[in-house]
C-alpha positions as CSV (number, residue, x, y, z in Angstrom):
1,X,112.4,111.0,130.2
2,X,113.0,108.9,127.3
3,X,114.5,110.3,123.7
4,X,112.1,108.4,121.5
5,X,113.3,108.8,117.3
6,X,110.0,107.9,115.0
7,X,109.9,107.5,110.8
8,X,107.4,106.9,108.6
9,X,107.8,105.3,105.5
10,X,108.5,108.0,102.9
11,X,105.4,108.3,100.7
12,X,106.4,108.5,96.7
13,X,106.2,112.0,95.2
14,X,103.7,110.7,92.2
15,X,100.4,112.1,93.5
16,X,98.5,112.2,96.5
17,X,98.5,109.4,99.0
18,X,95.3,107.0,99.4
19,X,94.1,106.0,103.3
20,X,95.4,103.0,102.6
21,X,99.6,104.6,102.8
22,X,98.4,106.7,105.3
23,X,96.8,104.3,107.7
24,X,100.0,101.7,107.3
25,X,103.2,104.4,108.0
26,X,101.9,108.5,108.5
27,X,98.8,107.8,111.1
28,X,100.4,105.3,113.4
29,X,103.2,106.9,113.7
30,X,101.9,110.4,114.5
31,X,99.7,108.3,117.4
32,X,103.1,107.1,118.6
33,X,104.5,110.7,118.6
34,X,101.8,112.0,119.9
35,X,101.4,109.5,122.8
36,X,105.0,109.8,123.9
37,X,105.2,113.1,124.3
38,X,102.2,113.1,126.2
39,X,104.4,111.0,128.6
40,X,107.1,113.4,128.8
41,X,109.5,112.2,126.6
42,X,111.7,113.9,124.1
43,X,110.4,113.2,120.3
44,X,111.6,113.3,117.2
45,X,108.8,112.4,114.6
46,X,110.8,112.4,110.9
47,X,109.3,112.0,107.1
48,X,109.6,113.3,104.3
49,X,108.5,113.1,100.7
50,X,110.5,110.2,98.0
51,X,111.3,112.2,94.9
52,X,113.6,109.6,93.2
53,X,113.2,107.0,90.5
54,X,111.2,106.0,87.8
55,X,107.7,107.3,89.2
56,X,108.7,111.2,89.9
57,X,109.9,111.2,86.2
58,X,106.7,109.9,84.7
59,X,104.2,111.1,86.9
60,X,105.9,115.1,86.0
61,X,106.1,113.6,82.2
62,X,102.0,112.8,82.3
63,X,101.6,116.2,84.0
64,X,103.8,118.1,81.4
65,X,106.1,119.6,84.0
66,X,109.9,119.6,84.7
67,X,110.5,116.9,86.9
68,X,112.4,119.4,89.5
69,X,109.1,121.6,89.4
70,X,106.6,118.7,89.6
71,X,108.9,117.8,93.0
72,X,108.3,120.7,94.5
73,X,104.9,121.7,93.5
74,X,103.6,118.1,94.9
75,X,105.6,118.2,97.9
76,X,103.9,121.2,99.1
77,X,100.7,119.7,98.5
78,X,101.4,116.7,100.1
79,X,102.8,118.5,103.2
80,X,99.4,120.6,103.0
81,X,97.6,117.6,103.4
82,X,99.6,116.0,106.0
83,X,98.6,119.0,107.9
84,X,95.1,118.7,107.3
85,X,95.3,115.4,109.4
86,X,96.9,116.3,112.2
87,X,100.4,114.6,111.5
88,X,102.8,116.2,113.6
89,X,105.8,115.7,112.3
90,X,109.0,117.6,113.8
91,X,109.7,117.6,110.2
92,X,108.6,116.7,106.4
93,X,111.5,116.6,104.8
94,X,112.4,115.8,101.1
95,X,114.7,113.4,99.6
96,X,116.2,115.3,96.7
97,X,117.7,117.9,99.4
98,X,121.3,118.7,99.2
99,X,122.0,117.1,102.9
100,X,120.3,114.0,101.3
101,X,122.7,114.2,98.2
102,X,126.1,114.6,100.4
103,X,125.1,111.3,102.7
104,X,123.8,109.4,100.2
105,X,127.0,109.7,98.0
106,X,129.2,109.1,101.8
107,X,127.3,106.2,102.6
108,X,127.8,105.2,98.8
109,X,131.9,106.2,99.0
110,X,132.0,104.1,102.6
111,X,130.8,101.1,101.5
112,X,133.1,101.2,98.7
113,X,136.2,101.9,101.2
114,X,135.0,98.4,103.0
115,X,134.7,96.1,99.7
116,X,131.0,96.5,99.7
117,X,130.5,97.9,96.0
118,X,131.0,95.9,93.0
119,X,130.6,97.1,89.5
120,X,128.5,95.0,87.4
121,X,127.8,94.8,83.3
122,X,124.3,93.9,82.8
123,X,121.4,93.9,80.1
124,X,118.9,96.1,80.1
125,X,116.2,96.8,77.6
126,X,117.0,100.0,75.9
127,X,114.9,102.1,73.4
128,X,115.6,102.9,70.1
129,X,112.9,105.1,69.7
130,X,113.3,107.1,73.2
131,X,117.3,106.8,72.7
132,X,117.5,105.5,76.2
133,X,117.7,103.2,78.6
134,X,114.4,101.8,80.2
135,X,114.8,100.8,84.0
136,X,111.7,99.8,86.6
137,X,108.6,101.4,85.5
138,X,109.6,102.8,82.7
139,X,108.7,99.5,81.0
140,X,105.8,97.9,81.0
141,X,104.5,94.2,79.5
142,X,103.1,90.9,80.7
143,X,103.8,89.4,83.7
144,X,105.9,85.9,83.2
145,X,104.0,84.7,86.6
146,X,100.3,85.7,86.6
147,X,99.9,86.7,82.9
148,X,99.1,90.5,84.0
149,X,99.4,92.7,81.1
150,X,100.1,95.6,82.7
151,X,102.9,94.8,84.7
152,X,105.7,97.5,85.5
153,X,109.4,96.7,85.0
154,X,110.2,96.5,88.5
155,X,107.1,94.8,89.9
156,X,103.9,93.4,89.1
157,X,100.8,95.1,90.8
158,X,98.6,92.4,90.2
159,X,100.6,89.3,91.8
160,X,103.0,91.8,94.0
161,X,106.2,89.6,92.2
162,X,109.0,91.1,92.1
163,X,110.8,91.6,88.6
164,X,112.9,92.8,86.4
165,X,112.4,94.6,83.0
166,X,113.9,91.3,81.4
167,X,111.5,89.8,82.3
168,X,108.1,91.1,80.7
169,X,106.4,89.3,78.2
170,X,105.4,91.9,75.3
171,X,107.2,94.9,76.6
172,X,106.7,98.6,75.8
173,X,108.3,101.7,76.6
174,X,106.4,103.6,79.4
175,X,106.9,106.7,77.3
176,X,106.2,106.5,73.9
177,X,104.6,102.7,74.1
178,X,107.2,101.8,71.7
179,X,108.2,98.6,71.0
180,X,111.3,98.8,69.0
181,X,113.4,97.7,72.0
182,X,116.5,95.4,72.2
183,X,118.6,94.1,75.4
184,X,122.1,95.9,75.1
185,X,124.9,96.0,78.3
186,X,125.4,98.5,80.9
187,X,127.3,98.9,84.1
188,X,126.2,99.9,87.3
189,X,126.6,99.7,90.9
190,X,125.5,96.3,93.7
191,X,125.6,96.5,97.3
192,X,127.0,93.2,98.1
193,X,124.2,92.4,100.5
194,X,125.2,88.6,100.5
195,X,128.5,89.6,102.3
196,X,126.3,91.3,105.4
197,X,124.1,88.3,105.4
198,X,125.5,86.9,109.0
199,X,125.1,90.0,110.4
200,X,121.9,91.0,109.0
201,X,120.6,87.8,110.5
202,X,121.9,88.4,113.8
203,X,120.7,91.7,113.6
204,X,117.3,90.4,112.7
205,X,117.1,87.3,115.4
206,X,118.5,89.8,118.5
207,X,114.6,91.6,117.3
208,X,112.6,89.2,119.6
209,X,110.1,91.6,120.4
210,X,109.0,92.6,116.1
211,X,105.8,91.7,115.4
212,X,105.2,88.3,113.7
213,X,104.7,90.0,110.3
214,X,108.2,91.9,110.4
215,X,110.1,89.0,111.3
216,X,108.4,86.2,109.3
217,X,109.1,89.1,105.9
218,X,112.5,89.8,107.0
219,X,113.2,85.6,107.2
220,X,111.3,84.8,103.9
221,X,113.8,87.4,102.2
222,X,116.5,86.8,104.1
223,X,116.2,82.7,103.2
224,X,114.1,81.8,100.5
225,X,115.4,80.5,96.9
226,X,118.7,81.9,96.8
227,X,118.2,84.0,99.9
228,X,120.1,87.6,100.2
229,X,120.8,89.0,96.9
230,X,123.4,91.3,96.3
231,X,121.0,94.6,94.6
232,X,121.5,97.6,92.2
233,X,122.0,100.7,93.6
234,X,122.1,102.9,90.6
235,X,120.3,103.5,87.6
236,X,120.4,105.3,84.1
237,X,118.0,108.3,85.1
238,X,118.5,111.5,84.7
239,X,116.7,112.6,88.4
240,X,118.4,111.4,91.4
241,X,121.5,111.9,93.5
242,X,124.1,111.9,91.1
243,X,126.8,108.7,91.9
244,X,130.1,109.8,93.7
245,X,132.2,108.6,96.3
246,X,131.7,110.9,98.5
247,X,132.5,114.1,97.1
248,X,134.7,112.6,94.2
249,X,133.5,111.4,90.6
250,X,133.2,107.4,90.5
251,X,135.2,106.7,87.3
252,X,132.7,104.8,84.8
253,X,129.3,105.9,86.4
254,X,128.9,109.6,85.0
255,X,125.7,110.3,84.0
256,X,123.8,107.4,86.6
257,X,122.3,108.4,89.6
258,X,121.7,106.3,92.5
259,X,118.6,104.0,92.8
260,X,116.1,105.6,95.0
261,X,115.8,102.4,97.2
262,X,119.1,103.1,98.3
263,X,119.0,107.0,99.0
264,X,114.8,107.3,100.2
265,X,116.1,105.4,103.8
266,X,119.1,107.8,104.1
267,X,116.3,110.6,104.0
268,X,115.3,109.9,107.6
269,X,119.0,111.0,108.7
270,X,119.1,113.7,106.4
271,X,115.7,115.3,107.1
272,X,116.7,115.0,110.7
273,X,119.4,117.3,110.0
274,X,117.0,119.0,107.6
275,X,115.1,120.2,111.0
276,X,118.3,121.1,111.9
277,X,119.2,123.4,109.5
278,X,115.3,124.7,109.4
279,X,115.8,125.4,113.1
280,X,119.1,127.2,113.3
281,X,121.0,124.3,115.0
282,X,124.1,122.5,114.2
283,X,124.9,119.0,112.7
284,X,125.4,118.0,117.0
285,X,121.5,118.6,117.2
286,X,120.7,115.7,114.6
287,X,123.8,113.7,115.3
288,X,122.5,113.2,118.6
289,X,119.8,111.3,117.5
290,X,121.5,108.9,114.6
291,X,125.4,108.7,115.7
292,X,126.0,106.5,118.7
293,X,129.0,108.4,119.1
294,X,127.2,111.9,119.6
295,X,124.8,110.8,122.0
296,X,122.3,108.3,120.1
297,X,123.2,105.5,122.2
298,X,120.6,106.5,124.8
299,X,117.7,106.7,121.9
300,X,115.1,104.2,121.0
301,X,113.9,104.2,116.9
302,X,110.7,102.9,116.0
303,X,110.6,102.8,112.1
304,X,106.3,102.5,110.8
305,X,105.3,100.9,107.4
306,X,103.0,98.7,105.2
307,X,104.5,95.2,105.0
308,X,106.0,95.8,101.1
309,X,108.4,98.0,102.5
310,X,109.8,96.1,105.4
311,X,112.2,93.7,103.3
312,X,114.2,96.9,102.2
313,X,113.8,98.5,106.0
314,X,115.0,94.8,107.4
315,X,117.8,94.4,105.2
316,X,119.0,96.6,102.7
317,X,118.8,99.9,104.5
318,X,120.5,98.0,107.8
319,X,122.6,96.4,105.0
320,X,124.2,100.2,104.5
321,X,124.4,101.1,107.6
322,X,126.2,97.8,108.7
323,X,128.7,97.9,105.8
324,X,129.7,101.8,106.2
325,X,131.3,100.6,109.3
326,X,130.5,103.7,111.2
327,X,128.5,104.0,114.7
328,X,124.8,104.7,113.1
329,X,121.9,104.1,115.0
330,X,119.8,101.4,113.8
331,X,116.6,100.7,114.2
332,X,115.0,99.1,117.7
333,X,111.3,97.9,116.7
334,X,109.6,98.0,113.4
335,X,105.8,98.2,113.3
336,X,104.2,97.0,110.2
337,X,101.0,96.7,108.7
338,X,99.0,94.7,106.6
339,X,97.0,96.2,103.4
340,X,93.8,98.5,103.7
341,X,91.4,97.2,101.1
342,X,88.9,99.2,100.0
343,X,85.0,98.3,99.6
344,X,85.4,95.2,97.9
345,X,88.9,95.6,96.0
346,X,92.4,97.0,96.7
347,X,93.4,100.9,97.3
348,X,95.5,101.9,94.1
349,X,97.7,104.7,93.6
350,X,98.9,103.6,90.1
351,X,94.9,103.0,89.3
352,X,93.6,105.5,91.5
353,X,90.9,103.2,93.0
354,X,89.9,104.2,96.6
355,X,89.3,106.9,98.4
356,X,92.6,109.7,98.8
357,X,93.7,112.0,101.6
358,X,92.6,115.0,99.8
359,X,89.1,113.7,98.9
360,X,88.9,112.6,102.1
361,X,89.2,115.8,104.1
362,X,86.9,117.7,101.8
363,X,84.3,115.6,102.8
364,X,84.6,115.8,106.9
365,X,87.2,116.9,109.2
366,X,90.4,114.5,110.0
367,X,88.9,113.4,113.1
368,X,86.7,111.3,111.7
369,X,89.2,109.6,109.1
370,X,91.5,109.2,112.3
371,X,89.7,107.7,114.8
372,X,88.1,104.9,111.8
373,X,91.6,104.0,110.3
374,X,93.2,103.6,113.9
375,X,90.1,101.7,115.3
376,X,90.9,99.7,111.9
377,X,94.9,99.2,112.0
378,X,95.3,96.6,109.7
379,X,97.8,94.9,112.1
380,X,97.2,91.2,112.2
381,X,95.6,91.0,108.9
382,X,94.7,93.2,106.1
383,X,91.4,95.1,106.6
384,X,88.4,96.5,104.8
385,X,87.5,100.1,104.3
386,X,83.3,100.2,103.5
387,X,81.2,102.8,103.7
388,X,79.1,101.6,105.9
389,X,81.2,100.6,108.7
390,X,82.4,104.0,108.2
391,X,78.9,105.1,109.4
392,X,78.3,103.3,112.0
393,X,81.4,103.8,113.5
394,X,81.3,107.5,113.2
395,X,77.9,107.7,114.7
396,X,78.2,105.2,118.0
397,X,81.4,106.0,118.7
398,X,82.3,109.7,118.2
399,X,78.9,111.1,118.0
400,X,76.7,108.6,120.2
401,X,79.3,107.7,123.0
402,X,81.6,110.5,123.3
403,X,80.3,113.4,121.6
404,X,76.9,113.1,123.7
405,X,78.9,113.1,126.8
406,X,80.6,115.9,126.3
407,X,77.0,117.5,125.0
408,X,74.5,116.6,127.9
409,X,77.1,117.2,130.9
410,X,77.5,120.9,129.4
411,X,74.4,121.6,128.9
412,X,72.7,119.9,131.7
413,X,75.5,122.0,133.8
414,X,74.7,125.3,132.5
415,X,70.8,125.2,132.8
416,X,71.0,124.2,136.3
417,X,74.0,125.7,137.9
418,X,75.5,128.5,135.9
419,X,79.0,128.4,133.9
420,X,81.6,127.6,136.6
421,X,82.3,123.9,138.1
422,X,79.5,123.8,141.2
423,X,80.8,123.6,144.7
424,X,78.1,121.1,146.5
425,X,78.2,117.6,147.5
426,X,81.0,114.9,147.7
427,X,81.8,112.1,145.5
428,X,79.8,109.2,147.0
429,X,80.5,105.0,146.0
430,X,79.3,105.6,142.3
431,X,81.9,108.3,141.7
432,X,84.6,106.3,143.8
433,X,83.7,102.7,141.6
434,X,83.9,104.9,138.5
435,X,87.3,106.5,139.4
436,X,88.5,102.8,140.4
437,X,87.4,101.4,136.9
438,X,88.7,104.3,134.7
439,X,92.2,103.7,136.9
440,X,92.6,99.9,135.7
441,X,91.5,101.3,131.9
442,X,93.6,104.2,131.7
443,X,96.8,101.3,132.7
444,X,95.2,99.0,130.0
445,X,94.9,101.8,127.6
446,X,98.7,103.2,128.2
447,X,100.6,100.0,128.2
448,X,98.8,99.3,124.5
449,X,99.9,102.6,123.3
450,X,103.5,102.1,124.5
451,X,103.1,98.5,123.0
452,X,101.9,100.0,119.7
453,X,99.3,97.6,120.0
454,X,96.7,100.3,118.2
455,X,93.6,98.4,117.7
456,X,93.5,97.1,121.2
457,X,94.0,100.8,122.4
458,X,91.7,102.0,120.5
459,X,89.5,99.4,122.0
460,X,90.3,100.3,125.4
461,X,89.6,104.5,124.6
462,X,86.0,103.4,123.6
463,X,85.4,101.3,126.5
464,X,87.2,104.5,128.4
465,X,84.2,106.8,127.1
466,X,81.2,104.0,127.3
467,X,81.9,104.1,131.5
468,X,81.8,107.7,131.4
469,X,77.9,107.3,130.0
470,X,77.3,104.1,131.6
471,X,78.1,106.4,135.3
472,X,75.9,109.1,133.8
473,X,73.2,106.9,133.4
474,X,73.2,105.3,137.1
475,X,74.3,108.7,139.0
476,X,71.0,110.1,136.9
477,X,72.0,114.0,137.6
478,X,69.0,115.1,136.1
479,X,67.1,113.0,138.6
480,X,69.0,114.0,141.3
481,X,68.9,117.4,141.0
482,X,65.2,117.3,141.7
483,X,65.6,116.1,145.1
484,X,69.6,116.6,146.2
485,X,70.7,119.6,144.3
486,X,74.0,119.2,146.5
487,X,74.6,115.6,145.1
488,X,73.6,116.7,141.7
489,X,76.7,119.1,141.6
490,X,79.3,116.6,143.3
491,X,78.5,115.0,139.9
492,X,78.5,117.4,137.3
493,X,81.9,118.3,139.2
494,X,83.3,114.6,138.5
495,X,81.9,114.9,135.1
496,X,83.2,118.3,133.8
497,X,86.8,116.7,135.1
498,X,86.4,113.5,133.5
499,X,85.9,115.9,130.1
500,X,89.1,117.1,130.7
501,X,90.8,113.7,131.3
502,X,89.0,112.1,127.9
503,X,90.5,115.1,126.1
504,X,94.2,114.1,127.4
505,X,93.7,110.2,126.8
506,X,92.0,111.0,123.4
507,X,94.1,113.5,122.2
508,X,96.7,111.0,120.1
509,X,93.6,109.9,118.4
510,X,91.3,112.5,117.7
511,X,93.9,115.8,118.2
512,X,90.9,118.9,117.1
513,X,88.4,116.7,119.0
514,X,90.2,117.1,122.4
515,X,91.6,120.6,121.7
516,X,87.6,121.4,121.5
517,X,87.2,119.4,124.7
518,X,89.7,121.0,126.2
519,X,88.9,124.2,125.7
520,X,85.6,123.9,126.9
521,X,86.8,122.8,130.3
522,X,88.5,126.0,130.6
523,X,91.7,124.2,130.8
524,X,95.1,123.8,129.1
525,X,96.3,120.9,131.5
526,X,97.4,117.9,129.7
527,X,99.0,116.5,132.2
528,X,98.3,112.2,131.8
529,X,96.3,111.0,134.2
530,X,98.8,108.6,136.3
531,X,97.0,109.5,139.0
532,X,93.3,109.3,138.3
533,X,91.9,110.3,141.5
534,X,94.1,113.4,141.3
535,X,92.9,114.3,137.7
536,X,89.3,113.6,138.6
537,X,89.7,116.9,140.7
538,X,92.0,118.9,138.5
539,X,89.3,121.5,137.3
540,X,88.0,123.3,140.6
541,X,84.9,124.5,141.8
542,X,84.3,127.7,140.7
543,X,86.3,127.2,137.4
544,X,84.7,128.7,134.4
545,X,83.6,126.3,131.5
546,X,81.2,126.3,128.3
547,X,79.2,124.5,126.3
548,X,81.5,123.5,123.0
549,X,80.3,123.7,119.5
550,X,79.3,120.2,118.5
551,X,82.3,117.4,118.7
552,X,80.8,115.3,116.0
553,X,78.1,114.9,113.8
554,X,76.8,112.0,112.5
555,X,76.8,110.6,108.7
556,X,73.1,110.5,107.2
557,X,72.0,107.6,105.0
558,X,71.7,110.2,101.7
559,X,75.2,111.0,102.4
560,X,76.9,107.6,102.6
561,X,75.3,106.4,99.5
562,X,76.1,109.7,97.8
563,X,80.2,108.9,98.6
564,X,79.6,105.4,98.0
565,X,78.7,106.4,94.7
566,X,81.2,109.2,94.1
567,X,84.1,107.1,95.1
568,X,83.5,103.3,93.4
569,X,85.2,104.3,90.2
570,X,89.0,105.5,89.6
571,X,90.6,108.8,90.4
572,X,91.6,110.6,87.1
């Protein structure tokens, strides 16, 4: 048994996530999770909500709220939804905890201890009008590279280029739209990150098994222009982890807080030993899984995201943990992901253009959002969300291929032999070639789910389900019966098991769909299916089943255009 560590990419507290974040951290993930403890292992699925920076404050300004309130109010709805999809995580933390606080501010005070801190004076637009500083996205103006005129303070959304706010053209205060701004001087916090640089790079070449995308992101960053930078890690807002060195005051930075780019990574330690504290354990159960020194030596971390985040995940996060000198686990693979565009344009938080998780599930059940978004990873290239390839792939794959299945072997098995697994007959070549092909798939199938390879797995689950039909179709049970009632059962036996074994292998995927299958098998054996031939025989004969309520139904013209239409404009 293997102790396997998973994170997600912390989704931003401002508002409810689109497909797109949740198809390039939250859903992969949760398949991993799901897949390896369906193996056996030991699993440890962390995420957690990011309730720093310059978005929490002016996403609870727009709404009117406390910025503390606004935190907690939207992390309960996000968790909601998270729910609503199936995402199993062993815990959804939240970075503004009080664990979060204390090691943000030791990993802060450590890095100082090792030389790793310098304090900088630098300009920063400040408003007259707001009496305030403006950092990141509380400015907004023209971008110097593309001419976008909408273009936040620490990024523009248009051309993705990185900025800073001295660098707009025009700019405004987020707040009031004021313009009465001028530069003045300021001092804050850098992580010397060019210091690390020969061990980040080390760190990053011993990697050889990262996809292409991480590494070739982690190298441009790491090498291009200037290469490394050292980067702020504090800022003049009043939400955030207040700057200390450890639990002392840092002399000259009262009243900062520290960047939430810095203390949203350390959230995956701390709401590991958030589930600790939820569960009544002690700081050995977490430290097990992040201190090499407490047991974490023996665990493998897989860290999920969309490919913006990776150059903070490849070298300022690793960055901290390198330069506090201490024996913290780092990270083994990194799986990223591409953008999910959506029906001819980009998914847009900030613009609320696509479709979200909420609107989403009122619509049809997570299963359906799943198994299209999985089938859809976005891994070697960005992909596109339409309507309707939404369609079609619901109906042929859910509802035509496996949902029929699961439909005509139930009923077909009740009208003719009664609600328990028939006794006759004995598996004949048919049943042994199908057993044989579903053998090699099932290894195809597992070795791209340990590889995280997810569109290729979910590939191989299709073509899993398609033999089961194409082997209903040539054993013909509703011929058969007519003339060798005996043989007619030995089929419906094989078929009622191979339910049960589409349930197991589908289960990471579609989790309510196999529960269903599952259930209607009679059974609560998830056991993988190493051995096929074995598992082809699990269910008995004379073990009760029933018919299930139906797996999936299938989109109708009306509807598609009716969400077509419903979703093309922006979110208010």
């Amino acid at each position: 048994m293997a102790r396997i560590l998973i994170t997600s990419a912390i989704p931003y507290i401002n508002g409810i996530k689109h497909l797109g974040n949740l198809v390039g951290s939250q859903l992969p993930a949760d398949l991993f999770a799901r897949f390896n403890r369906a193996m056996g292992h030991e699993v440890m699925f962390i995420c957690a909500t990011d309730e720093h920076g310059t978005p929490a404050e002016l996403a609870a300004a727009k709404a009117g709220k406390p910025v503390e309130a606004y935190c907690a109010e939207m992390h309960a709805v996000q968790a909601e939804i998270a729910k609503g999809f199936r995402l199993s995580f062993d815990h959804f933390g939240r970075s503004s905890s009080q664990r979060n606080h204390r090691l943000t501010q030791h990993f802060a005070g450590k890095l100082a201890e090792n030389g790793l801190i310098a304090e900088v004076s630098e300009k920063q637009v400040f408003s007259i009008d707001d009496n305030r500083f403006l950092p990141d996205r509380y400015i907004t103006g023209t971008c110097p590279n593309c001419g976008y005129e909408a273009a936040r303070g620490d990024q523009c959304e248009n051309c993705t280029k990185q900025l800073d706010p001295t660098d707009l053209i025009n700019p405004r205060s987020s707040i009031s739209g004021s313009t009465n701004l001028e530069v003045r001087e300021t001092k804050h916090l850098y992580l010397k990150q060019r210091a690390l640089r020969d061990k980040l790079e080390a760190w990053i070449d011993s990697k050889k098994d990262w996809p292409i995308l991480t590494t070739s992101i982690a190298k441009k960053w790491l090498n291009d222009g200037d290469g490394l930078q050292d980067r702020g890690i504090t800022r003049d807002l009043y939400w955030g982890i207040p700057v200390k060195k450890g639990d002392q005051p840092w002399p000259g930075m009262e009243g900062k807080v520290f960047y939430v780019w810095f203390d949203a990574p350390i959230e995956y330690i701390a709401g590991t030993a958030e589930w600790a504290d939820a569960n009544g354990q002690d700081d050995a159960a977490w430290e097990r899984w992040w201190r090499t020194d407490k047991g974490a030596s023996d665990v493998t971390y897989y860290q999920f995201m969309g490919k913006d985040n990776v150059p903070f995940h490849t070298l300022s996060f690793p960055a901290t943990i390198l330069g506090s000198g201490e024996p913290w686990k780092l990270v083994d693979y990194l799986k990223s992901f591409n953008y999910l565009n959506y029906d001819g344009g980009q998914f847009s938080t900030s613009q609320g253009r696509g479709v979200f998780m909420d609107q989403a599930l009122s619509i049809l059940p997570s299963d359906y959002w799943r198994w299209w978004l999985l089938s859809h990873a976005p891994e070697s290239s960005d992909s596109e969300f339409t309507w309707e390839n939404f369609q079609t792939s619901v109906n042929k794959d859910l509802a035509d291929v496996l949902g029929n299945l699961v439909s005509r072997v139930t009923k077909f098995a009740v009208s003719k032999f009664g609600t328990d697994v028939p006794a006759g007959g004995h598996f004949g070549p048919l049943e042994t070639a199908l057993i044989a092909d579903l053998g090699a798939r099932i290894a195809d199938y597992t070795k791209f789910m340990s590889e995280m390879e997810v569109r290729k797995a979910a590939s191989e689950l299709r073509a899993i389900w398609v033999i089961g039909n194409e082997y209903l179709q040539q054993a013909a049970p509703w011929s058969v019966v007519k003339t060798d009632p005996e043989q007619a059962q030995a089929i419906i036996r094989l078929a009622l098991n191979l339910i049960r074994v589409y349930a197991v292998l589908s289960a990471p995927f579609i989790p309510d769909a196999s529960a269903t299958m599952m259930k209607a098998v009679g059974s609560d054996d998830w056991t993988w299916p190493a051995d096929i031939s074995a598992a082809m025989r699990t269910l008995p004969a004379g073990h009760a089943f029933e018919v299930p309520e139906n797996l999936f139904r299938k989109i109708t013209d009306e509807e598609r255009a009716d969400w077509q239409t419903r979703f093309s404009g922006v979110r208010s």
